[in-house]
Residue frames as qw, qx, qy, qz and C-alpha x, y, z in Angstrom:
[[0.778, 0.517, 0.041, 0.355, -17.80, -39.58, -4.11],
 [0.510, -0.317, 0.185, 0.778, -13.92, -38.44, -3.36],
 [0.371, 0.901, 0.072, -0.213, -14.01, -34.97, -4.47],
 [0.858, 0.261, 0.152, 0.415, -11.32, -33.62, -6.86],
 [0.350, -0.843, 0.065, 0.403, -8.19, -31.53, -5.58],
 [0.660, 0.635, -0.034, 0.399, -5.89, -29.47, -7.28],
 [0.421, -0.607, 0.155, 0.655, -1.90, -28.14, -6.09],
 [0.366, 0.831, 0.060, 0.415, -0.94, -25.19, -7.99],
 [0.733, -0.489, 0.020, 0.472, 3.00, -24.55, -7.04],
 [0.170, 0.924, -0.339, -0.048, 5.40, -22.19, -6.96],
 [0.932, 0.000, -0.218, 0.289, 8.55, -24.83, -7.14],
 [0.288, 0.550, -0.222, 0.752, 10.88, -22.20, -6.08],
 [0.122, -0.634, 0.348, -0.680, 9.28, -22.31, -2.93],
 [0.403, -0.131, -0.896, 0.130, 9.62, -24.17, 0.17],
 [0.602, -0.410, 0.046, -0.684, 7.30, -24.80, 3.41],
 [0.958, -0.086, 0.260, -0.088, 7.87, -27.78, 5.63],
 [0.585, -0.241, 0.730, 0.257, 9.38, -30.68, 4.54],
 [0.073, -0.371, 0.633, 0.676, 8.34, -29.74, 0.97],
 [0.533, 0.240, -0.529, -0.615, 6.35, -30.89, -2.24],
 [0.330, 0.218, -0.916, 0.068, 6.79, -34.10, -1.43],
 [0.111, 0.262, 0.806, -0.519, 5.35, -34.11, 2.39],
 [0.417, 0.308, -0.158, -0.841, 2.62, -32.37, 0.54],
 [0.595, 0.138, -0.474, -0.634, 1.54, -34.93, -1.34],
 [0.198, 0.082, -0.834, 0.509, 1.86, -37.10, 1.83],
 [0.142, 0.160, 0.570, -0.794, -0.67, -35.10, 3.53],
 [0.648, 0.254, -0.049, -0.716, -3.04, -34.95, 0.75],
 [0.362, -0.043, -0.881, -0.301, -2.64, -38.68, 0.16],
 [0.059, -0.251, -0.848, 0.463, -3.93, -39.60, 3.94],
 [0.449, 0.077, -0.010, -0.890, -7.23, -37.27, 2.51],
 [0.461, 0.404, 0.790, 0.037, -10.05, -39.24, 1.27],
 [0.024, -0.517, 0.433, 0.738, -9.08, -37.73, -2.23],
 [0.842, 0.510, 0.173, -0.011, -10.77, -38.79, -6.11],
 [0.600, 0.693, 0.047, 0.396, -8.81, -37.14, -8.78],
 [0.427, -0.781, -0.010, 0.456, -5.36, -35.20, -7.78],
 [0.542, 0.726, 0.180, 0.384, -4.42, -32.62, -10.42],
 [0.688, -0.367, 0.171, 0.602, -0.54, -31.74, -9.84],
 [0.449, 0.854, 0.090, 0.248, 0.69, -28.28, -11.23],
 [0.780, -0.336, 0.111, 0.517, 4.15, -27.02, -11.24],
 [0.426, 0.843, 0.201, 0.261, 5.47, -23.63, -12.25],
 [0.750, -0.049, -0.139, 0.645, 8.49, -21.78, -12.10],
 [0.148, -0.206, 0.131, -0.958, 6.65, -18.06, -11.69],
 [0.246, 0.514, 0.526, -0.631, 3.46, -16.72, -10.26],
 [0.365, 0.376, -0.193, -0.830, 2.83, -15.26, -13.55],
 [0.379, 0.213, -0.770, -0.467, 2.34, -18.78, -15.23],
 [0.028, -0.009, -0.964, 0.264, -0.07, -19.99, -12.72],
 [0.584, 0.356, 0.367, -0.631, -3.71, -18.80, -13.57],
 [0.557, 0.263, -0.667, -0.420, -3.25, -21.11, -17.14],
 [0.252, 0.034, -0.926, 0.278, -2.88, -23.90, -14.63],
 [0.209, 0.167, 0.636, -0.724, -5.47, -22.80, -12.37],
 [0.603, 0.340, -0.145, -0.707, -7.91, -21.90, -14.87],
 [0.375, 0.126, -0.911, -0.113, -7.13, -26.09, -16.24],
 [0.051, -0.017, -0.886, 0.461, -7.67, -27.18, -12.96],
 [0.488, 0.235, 0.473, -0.695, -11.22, -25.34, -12.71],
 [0.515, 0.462, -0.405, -0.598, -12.07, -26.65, -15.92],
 [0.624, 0.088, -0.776, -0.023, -11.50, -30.39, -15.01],
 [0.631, -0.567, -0.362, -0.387, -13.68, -29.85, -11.96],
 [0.365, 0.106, -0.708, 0.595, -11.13, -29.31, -9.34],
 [0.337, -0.752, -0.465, -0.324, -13.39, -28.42, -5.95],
 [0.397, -0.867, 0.114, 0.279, -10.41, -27.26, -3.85],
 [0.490, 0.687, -0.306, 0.440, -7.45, -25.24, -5.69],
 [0.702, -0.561, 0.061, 0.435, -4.34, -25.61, -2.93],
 [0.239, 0.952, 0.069, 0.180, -2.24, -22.55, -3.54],
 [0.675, -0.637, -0.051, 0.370, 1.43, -22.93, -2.69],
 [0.389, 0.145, 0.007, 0.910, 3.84, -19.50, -2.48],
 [0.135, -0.324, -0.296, 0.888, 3.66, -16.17, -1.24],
 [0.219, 0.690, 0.486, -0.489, 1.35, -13.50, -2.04],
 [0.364, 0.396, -0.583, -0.609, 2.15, -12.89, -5.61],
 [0.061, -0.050, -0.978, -0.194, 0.78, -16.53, -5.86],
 [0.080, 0.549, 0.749, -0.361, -1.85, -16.26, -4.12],
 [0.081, 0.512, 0.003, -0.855, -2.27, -12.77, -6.04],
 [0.260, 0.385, -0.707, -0.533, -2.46, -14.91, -9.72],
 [0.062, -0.296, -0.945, -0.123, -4.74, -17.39, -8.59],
 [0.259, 0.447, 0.555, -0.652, -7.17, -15.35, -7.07],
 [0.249, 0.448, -0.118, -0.851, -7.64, -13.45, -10.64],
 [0.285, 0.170, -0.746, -0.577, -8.12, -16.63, -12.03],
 [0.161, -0.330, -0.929, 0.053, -10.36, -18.21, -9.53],
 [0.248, 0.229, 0.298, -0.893, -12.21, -15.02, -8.72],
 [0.674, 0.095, 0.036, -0.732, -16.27, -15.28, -8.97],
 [0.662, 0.118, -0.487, -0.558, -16.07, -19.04, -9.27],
 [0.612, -0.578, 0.286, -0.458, -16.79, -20.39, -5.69],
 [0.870, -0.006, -0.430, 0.242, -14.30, -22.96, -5.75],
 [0.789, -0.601, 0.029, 0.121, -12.43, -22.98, -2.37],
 [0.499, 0.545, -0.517, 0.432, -8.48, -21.69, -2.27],
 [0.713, -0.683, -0.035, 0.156, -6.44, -23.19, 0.39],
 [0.277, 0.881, -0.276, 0.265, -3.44, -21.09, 0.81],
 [0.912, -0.222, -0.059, 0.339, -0.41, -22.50, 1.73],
 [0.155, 0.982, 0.103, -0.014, 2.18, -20.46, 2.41],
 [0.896, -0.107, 0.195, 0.383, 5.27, -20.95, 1.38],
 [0.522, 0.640, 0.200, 0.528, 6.55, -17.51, 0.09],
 [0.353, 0.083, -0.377, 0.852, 8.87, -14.94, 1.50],
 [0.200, -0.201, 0.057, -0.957, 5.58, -12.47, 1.81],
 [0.364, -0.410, -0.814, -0.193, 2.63, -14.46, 2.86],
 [0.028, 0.015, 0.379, -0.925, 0.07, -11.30, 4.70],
 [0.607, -0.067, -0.583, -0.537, -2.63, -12.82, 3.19],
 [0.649, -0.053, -0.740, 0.167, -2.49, -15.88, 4.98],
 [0.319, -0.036, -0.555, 0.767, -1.29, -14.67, 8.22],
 [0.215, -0.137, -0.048, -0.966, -4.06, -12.11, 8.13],
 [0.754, -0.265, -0.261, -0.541, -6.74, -14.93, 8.16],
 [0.696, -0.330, 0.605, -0.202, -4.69, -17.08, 11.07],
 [0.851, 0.464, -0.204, -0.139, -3.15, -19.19, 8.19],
 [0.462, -0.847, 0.236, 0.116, -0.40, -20.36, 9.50],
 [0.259, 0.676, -0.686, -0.069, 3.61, -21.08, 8.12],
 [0.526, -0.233, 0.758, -0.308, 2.72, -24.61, 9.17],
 [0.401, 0.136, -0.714, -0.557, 2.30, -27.24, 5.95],
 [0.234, -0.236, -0.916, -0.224, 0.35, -29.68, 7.97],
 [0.170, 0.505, 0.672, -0.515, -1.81, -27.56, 9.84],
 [0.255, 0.500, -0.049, -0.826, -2.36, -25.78, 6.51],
 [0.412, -0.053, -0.637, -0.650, -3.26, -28.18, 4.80],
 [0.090, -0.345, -0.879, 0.316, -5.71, -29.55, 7.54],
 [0.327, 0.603, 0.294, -0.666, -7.47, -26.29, 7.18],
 [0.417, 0.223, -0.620, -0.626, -7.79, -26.64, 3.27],
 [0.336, -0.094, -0.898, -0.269, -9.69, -29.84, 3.97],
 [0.439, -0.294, -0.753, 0.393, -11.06, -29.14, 7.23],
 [0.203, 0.028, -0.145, 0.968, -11.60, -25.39, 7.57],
 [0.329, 0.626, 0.600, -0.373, -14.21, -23.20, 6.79],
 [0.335, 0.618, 0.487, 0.519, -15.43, -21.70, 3.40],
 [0.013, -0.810, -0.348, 0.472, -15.83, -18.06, 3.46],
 [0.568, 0.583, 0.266, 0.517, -16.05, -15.61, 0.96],
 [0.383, -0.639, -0.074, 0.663, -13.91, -12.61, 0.75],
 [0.181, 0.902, 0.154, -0.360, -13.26, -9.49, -1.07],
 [0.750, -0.026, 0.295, 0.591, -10.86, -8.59, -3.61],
 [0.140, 0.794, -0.147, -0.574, -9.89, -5.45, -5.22],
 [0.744, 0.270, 0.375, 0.482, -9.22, -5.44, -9.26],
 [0.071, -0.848, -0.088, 0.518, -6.92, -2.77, -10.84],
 [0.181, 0.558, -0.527, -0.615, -6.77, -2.39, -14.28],
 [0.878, 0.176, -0.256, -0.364, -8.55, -5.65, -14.93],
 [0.467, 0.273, -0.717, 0.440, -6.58, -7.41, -12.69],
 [0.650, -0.725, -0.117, -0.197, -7.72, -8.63, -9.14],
 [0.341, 0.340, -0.682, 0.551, -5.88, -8.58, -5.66],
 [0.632, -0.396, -0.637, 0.195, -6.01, -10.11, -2.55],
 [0.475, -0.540, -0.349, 0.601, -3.71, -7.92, 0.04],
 [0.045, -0.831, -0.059, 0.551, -2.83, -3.99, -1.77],
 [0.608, 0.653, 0.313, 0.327, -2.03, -2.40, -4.73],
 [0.272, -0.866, 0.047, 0.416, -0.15, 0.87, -5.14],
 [0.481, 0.780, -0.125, 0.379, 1.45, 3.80, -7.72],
 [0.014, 0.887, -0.213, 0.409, 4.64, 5.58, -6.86],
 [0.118, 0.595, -0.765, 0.215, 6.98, 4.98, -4.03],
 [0.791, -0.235, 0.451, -0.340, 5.48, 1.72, -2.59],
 [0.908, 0.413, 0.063, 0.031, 5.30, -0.05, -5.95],
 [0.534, 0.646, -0.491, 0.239, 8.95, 1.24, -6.58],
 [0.481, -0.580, 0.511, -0.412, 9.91, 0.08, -3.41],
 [0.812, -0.139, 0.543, -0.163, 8.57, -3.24, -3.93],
 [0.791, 0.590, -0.157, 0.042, 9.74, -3.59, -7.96],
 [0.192, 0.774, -0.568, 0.202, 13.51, -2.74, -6.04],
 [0.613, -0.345, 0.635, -0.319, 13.28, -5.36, -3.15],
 [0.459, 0.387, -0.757, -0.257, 14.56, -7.91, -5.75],
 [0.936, -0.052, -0.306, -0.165, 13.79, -11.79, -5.47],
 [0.573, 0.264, -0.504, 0.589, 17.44, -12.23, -3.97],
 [0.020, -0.343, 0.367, -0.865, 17.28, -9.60, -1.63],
 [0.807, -0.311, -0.023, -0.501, 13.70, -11.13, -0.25],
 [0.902, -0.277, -0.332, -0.012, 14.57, -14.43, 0.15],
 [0.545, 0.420, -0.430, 0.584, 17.80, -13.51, 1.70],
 [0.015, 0.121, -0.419, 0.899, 16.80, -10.49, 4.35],
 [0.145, -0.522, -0.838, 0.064, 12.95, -10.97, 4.24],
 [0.058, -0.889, -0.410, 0.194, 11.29, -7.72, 5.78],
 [0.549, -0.443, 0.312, 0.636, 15.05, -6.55, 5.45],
 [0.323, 0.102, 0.615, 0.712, 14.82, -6.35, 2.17],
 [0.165, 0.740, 0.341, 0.555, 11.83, -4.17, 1.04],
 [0.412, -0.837, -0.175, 0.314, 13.70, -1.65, 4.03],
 [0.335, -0.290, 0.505, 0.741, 16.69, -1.40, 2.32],
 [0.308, 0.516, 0.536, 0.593, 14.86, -0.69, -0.87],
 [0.125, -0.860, -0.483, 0.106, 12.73, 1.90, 0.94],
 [0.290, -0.860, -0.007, 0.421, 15.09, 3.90, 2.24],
 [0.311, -0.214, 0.516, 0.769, 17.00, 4.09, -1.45],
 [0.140, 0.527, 0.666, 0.509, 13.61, 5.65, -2.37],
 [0.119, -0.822, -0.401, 0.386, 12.02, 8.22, 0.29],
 [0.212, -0.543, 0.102, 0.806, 13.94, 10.55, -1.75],
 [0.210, 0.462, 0.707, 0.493, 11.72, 10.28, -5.52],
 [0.102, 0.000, -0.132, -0.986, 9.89, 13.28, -6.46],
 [0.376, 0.309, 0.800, -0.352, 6.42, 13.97, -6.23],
 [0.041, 0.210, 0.818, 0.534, 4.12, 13.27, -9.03],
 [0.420, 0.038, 0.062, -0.905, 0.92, 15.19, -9.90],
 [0.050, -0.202, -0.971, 0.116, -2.03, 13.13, -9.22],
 [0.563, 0.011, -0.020, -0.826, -5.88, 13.75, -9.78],
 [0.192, -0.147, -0.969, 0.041, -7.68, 10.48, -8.07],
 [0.595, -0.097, -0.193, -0.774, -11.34, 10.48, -8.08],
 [0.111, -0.149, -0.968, 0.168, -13.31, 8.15, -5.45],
 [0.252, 0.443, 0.860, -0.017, -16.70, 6.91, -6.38],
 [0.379, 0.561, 0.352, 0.647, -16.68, 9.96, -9.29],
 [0.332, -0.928, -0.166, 0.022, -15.79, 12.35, -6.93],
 [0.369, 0.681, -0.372, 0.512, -12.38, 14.95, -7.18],
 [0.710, -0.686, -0.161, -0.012, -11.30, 13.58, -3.82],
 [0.643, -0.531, 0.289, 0.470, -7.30, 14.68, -4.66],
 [0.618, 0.630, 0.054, 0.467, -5.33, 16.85, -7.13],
 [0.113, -0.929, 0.337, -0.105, -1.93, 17.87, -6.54],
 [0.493, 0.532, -0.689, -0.007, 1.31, 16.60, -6.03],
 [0.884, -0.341, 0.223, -0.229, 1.88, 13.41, -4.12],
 [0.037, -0.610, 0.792, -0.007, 4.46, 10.78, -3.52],
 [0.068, 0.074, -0.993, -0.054, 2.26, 7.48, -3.23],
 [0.604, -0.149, -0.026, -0.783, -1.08, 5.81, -3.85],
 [0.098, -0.068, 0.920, -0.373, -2.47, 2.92, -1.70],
 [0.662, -0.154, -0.298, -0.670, -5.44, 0.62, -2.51],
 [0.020, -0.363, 0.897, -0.252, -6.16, -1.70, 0.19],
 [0.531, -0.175, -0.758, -0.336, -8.10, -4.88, 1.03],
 [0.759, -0.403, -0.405, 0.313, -6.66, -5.78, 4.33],
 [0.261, -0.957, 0.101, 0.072, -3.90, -3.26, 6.70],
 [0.454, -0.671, 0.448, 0.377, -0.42, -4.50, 6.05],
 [0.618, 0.761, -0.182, -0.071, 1.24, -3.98, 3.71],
 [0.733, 0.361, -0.290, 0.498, 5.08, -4.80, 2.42],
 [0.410, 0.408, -0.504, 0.642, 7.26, -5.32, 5.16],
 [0.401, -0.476, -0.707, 0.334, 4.66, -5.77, 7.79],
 [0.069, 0.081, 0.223, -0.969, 3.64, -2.28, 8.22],
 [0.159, 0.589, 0.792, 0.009, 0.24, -1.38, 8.71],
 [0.108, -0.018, 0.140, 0.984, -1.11, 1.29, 6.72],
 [0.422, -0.299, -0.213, -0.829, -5.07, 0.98, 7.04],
 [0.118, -0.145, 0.798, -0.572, -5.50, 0.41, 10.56],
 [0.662, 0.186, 0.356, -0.633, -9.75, -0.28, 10.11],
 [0.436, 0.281, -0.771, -0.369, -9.22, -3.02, 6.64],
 [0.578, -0.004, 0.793, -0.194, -11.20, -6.13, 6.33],
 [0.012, -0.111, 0.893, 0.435, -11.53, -8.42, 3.77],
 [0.026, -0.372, -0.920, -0.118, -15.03, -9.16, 4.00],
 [0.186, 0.682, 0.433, -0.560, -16.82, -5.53, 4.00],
 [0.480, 0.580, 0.587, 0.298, -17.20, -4.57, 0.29],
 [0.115, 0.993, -0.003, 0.004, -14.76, -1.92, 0.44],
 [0.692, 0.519, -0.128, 0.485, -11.82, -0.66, -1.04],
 [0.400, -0.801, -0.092, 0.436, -9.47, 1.35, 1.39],
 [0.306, 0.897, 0.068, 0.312, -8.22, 4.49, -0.36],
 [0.287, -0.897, -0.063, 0.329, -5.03, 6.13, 1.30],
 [0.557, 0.700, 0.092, 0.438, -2.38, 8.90, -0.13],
 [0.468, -0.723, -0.138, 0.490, 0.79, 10.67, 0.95],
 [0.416, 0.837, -0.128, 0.332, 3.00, 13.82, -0.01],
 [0.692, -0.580, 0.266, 0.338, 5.68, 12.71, 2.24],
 [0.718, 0.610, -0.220, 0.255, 8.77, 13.31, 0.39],
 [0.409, 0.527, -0.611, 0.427, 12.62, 12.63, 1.60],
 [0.551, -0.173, -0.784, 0.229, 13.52, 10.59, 4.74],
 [0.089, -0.001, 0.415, -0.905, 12.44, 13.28, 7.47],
 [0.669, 0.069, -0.157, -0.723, 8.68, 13.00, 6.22],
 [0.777, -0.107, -0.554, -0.280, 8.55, 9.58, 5.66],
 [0.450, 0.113, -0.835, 0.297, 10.08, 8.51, 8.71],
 [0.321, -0.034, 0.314, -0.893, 7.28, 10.80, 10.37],
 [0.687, 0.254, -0.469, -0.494, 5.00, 8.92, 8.08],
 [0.721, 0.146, -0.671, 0.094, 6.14, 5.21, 8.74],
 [0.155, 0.089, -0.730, 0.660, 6.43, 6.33, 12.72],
 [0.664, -0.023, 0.097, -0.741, 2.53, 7.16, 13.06],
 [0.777, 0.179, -0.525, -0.297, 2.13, 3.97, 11.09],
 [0.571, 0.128, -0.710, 0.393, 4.03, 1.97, 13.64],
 [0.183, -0.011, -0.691, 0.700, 2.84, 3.87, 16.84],
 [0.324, 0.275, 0.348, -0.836, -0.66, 5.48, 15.89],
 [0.689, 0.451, 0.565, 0.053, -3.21, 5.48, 13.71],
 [0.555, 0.263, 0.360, 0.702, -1.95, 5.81, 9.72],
 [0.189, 0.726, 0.486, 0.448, -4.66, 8.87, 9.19],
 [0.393, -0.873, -0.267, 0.114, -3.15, 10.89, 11.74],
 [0.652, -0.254, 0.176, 0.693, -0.19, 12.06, 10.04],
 [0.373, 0.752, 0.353, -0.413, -0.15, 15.15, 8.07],
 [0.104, 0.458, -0.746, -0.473, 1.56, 13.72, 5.27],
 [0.076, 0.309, 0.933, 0.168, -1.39, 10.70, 4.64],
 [0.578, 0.115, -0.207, -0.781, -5.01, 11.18, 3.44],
 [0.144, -0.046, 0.982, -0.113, -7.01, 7.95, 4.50],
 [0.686, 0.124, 0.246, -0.673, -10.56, 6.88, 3.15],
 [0.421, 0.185, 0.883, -0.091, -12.90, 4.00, 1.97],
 [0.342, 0.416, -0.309, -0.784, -14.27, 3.42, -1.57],
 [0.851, 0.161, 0.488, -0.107, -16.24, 1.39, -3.90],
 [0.729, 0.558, 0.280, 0.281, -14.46, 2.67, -7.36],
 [0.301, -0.811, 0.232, 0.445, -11.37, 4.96, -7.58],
 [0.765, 0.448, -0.036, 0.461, -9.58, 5.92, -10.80],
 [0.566, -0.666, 0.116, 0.472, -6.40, 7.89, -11.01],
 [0.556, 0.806, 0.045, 0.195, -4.32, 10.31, -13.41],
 [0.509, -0.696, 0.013, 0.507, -0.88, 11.21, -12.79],
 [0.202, 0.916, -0.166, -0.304, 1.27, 13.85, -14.54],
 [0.307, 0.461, -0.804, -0.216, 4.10, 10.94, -15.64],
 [0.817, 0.169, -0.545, -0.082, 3.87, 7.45, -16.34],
 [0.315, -0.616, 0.547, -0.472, 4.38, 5.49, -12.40],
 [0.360, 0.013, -0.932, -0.026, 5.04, 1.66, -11.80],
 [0.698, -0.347, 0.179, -0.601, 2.30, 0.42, -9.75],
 [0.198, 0.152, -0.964, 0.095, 1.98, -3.24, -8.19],
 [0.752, -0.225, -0.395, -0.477, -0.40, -5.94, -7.23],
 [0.981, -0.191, -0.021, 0.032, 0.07, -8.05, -3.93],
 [0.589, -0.676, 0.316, 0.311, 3.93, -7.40, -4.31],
 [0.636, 0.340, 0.564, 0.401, 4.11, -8.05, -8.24],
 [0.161, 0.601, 0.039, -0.782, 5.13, -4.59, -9.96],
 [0.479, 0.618, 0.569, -0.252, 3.82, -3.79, -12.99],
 [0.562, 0.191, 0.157, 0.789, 5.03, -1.82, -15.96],
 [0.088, 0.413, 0.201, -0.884, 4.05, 2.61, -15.55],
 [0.266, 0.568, 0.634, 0.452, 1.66, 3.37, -16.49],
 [0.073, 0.223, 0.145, 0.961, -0.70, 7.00, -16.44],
 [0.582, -0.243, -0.176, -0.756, -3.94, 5.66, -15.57],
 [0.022, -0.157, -0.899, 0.409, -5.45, 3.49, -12.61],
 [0.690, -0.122, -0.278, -0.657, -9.09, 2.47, -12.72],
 [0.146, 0.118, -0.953, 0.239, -9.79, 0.32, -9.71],
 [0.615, -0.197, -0.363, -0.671, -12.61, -1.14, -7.73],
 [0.423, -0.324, 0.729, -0.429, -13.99, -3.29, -4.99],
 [0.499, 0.073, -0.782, -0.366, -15.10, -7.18, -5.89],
 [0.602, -0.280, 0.439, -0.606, -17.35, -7.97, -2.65],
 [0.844, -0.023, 0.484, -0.228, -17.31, -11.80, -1.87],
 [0.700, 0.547, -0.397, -0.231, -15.26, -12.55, -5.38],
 [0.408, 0.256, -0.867, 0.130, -12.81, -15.57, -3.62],
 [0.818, -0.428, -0.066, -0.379, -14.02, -18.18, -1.53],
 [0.064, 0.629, -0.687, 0.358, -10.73, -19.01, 1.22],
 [0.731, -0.001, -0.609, 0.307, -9.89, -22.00, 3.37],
 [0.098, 0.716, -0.344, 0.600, -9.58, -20.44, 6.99],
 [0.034, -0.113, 0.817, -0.564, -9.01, -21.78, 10.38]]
């Protein structure tokens, strides 16, 4: 029996020759049932997704960047349908990370063709992710790197934001990994990671892997552009934990207190500030499409 596939789209983004060739590629499948979503955010796509599992899709195609991919996971997490990720979105480290490539028909050949494998996710605040999370100047970083400015400059764009931040204050912070005091004092940014790269291609946890049932933990008190660029030059030439402005480890459960109210983000999606972070590791919670 022709199983039954589901597309869950960002319309706003492209890949290829588009929607369209899409549904080209998935006609020539040996397809049952094709269930066709359209949405005009990331935020409105786990209603859709959550449909789709519910009318027995057995592969969820995923197309846009890593905020998409960031909203389906939370909705497909622990229920071993298959995401193929298509990437079609200004950020797409996900993908790229697993050899996914910017390529609509060889991605979707691997969505039909690939292998299965399950991977890891991190959830923070009751909320899963795929690629990082993060309080303080990352998250502002990425909340500034407007939608314009991305699609425009790409990497460009969450630089320019950066560097109209390195100059934020630091923020008291008391983070506790696996109920251990493992940090109190001031700081400038906190970093939860699945994978190593983060916004803007940088790698910040140089040992990450999706598929070991850990969280990566890391924290700096860089402040103003002299620090960070010390900071962001390790990153780029060494390893991250060798700077003495970072703090690097590996967890299964990590909360977090800070002294004001700090935006935080998911995957590249900011959030609103909060005070408190309560996170965690989700061993094996998505099952991926990969080469």
């Amino acid at each position: 029996m022709s199983p039954t596939v589901a597309v869950v789209a960002h319309r706003k983004k492209k890949l290829g020759a588009g929607l369209d060739r899409l549904r080209v590629l998935i006609a020539d499948q040996d397809v049952g049932d094709l269930l066709w979503y359209e949405v005009p955010k990331s935020k409105k796509a786990p209603k859709k997704v959550r449909d789709a599992l519910g009318r027995g899709a057995e592969t969820v195609f995923v197309w846009g960047g890593d905020g998409m991919v960031q909203r389906c996971s939370d909705a497909m997490a622990g229920s071993g349908v298959p995401m193929a990720i298509l990437p079609a979105g200004t950020a797409n480290l996900f993908a790229a990370g697993l050899g996914i490539p910017a390529d609509l028909d060889e991605a979707v050949r691997i969505g039909f063709h690939g292998r299965r494998v399950k991977l890891d996710l991190g959830v923070l605040n009751g909320e899963h992710f795929a690629v990082m999370a993060g309080a303080g100047f990352e998250a502002e970083m990425v909340a500034d790197a407007d939608r314009r400015a991305k699609d425009r400059l790409g990497k460009l764009g969450y630089v320019k934001a950066a560097v109209r931040h390195v100059g934020g204050p630091l923020v008291q912070m008391k983070i506790k990994v696996d109920g251990a005091i493992w940090f109190d004092g001031p700081a400038s940014c906190l970093l939860l990671g699945n994978v190593g790269t983060i916004a803007g291609g940088i790698e910040a946890f140089d040992d990450a892997r999706p598929d070991d049932g850990w969280l990566e933990v890391g924290l700096s008190t860089a402040q103003g552009p002299i620090q960070w660029a010390r900071v962001l030059g390790r990153m780029a030439t060494g390893r991250t934990e060798d700077s003495p402005f970072v703090r690097v480890t590996r967890a299964r459960k990590v909360s977090a207190r800070f002294g004001a109210p700090l935006r935080y983000e998911l995957d590249g999606g900011d959030r609103v500030p909060t005070r408190r972070l309560k996170a965690k590791a989700a061993p094996g919670a998505l099952t991926v499409c990969v080469p």
